[in-house]
Every structure is written in C-alpha cells, then in structure tokens.
C-alpha positions in Angstrom: 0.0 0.0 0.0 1.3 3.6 -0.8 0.4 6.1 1.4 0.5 9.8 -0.1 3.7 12.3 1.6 1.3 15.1 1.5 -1.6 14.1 3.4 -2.3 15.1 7.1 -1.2 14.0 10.2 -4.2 13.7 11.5 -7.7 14.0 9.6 -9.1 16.1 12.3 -6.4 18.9 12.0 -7.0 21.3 8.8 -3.6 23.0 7.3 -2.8 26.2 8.5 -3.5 28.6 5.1 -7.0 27.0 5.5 -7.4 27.9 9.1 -6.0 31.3 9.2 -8.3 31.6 6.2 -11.2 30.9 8.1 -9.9 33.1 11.0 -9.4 36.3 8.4 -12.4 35.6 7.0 -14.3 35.0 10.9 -12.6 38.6 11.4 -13.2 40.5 8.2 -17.3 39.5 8.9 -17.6 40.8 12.6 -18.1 44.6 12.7 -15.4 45.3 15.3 -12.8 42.1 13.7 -13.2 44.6 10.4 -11.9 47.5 12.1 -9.3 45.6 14.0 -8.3 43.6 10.7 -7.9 47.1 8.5 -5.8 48.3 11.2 -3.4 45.3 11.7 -3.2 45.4 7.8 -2.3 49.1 8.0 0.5 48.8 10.5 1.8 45.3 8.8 2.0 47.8 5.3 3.7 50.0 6.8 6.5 47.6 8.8 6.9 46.0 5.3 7.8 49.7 4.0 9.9 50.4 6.4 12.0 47.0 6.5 12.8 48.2 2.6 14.5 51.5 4.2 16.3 49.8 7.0 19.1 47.6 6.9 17.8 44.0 7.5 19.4 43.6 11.3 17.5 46.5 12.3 14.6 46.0 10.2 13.9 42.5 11.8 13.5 44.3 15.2 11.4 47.3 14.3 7.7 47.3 14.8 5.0 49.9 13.8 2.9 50.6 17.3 0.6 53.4 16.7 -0.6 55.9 13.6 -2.2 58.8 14.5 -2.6 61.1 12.2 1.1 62.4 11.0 2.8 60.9 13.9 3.7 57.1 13.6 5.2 55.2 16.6 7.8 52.2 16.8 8.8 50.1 18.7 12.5 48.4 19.1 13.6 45.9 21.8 16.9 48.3 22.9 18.3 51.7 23.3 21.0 50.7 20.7 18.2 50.4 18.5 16.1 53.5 18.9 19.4 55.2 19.0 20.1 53.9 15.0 16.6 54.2 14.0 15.8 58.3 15.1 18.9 58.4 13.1 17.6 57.1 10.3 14.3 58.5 11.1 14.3 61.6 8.3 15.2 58.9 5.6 12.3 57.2 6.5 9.8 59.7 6.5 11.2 60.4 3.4 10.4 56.9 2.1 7.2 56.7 3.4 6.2 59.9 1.3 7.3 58.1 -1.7 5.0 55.3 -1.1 1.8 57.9 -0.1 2.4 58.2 3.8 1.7 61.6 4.8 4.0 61.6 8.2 5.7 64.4 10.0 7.0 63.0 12.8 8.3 59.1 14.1 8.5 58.5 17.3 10.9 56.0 19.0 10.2 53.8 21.9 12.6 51.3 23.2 9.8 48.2 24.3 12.4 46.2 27.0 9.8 43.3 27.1 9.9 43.0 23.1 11.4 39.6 22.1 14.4 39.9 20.7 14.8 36.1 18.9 16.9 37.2 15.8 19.7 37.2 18.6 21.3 33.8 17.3 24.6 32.1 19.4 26.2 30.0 17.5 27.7 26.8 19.5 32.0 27.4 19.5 33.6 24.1 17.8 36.6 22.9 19.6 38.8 20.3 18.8 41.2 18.9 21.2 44.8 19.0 20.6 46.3 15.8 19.1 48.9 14.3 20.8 51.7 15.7 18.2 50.4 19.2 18.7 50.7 18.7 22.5 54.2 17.5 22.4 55.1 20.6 20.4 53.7 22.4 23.0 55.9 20.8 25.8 59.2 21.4 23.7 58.2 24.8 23.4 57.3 25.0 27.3 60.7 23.7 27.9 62.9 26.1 26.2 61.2 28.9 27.2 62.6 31.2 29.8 60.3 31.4 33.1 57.4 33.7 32.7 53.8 34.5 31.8 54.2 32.8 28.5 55.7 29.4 29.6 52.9 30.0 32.4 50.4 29.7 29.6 51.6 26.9 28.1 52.3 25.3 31.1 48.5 25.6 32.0 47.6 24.5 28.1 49.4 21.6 28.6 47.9 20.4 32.1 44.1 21.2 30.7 45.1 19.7 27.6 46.4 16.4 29.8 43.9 16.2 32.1 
C-alpha cells in the first residue's frame, strides 16, 4: 500500500492557510474584527515599508505601534536600536512619502519586554589538541625562559592532559 507524503497528520487537524483563512475571514465579517483587521493590515504595510528603508538587522527588530494622524510610533527591543533608527528617522519619512504616507514626525520607543529572537549564538567548535600538537607544545614550554608565556603553556598543557 502507498500512502501519499502530503496528506495530514491527523484527519481532524485542517492545514494552517486554510485555518487562518477561516480566521481572516471570521474577522473580516464581525463589525469590530473589520476595524481591527484594516488596522493590523495598516500597520503590517507600513513595517513591510519600512523594512525596505532599513538595513535587514534592524529592520527585523522594528515594529509599527501606533498611527495617528502624521505621527507614527515604533517600537525596538533596545536603546542601541532606537538610538540607529531616530537616526535614520528623516530617511524614513522620506520613504514613506514616496510610497503615499503623509507623516511628519516618528516617534521611537525602546519596548524592553519585546522579544528579541533574531539574537542567534552559535555553538564554539573545539577540537582537542592531538597528541603531536601537544608535544610541540611541551618542547616549546621547555625552552622557554620562566614567565607568563611558559605560564600559559604550562597551564595548556595540564588542561590539555587532564
């Protein structure tokens, strides 16, 4: 028997497309969901904008909070951040007029409890030292006159050992 690779897990769960489909649509029918949907819409149109203006490390950690009339709010996880995008806050307003936004004024505001997860730490590779590499390494130790450089090696060698 040959099962399909693209059928579902489970034939009680729907894909996601189909359900946040049925959500935009739930949304887009309720009076209030309307307003809320247009607004979310509005905001997401104007990150995408503004992500084309910024370089892409800040870009990922900007978002658009508030629109009011000329004045449009963001919102960046650190200071480091707010202190590079009021910086580049005239070229952006710039932009934005390109693209039809009528804005005077962007205001910054540093959001502490904004997750920052395009912070990525890469794991260090180590490899330990063969046992040629550590012989070198105990010559070297040995003809070395006392001090904070055979004390180094010294201390490599007894990790390295160990």
């Amino acid at each position: 028997m040959v099962i399909p690779m693209n059928r579902p897990s489970s034939p009680s769960r729907r894909p996601r497309s189909e359900q946040n489909a049925q959500v935009l649509e739930w949304l887009g029918s309720d009076r209030n969901g309307a307003g809320v949907l247009e607004t979310a819409r509005y905001l997401l149109a104007a990150e995408a904008l503004i992500a084309d203006a910024l370089p892409a490390a800040l870009a990922r950690r900007v978002k658009v909070a508030r629109i009011e009339g000329q004045r449009m709010t963001l919102s960046v996880p650190g200071a480091a951040h707010a202190a590079r995008l009021r910086q580049s806050a005239p070229s952006l307003i710039r932009h934005l007029g390109e693209h039809g936004w009528t804005l005077s004024e962007i205001i910054v505001r540093v959001n502490a409890g904004m997750p920052d997860t395009q912070t990525k730490t890469t794991l260090r590779e180590t490899q330990p030292l063969d046992a040629q590499a550590l012989q070198a390494f105990a010559t070297l130790e040995k003809n070395l006159r006392p001090g904070p450089l055979a004390d180094a090696i010294g201390r490599l060698l007894k990790h390295h050992q160990a």
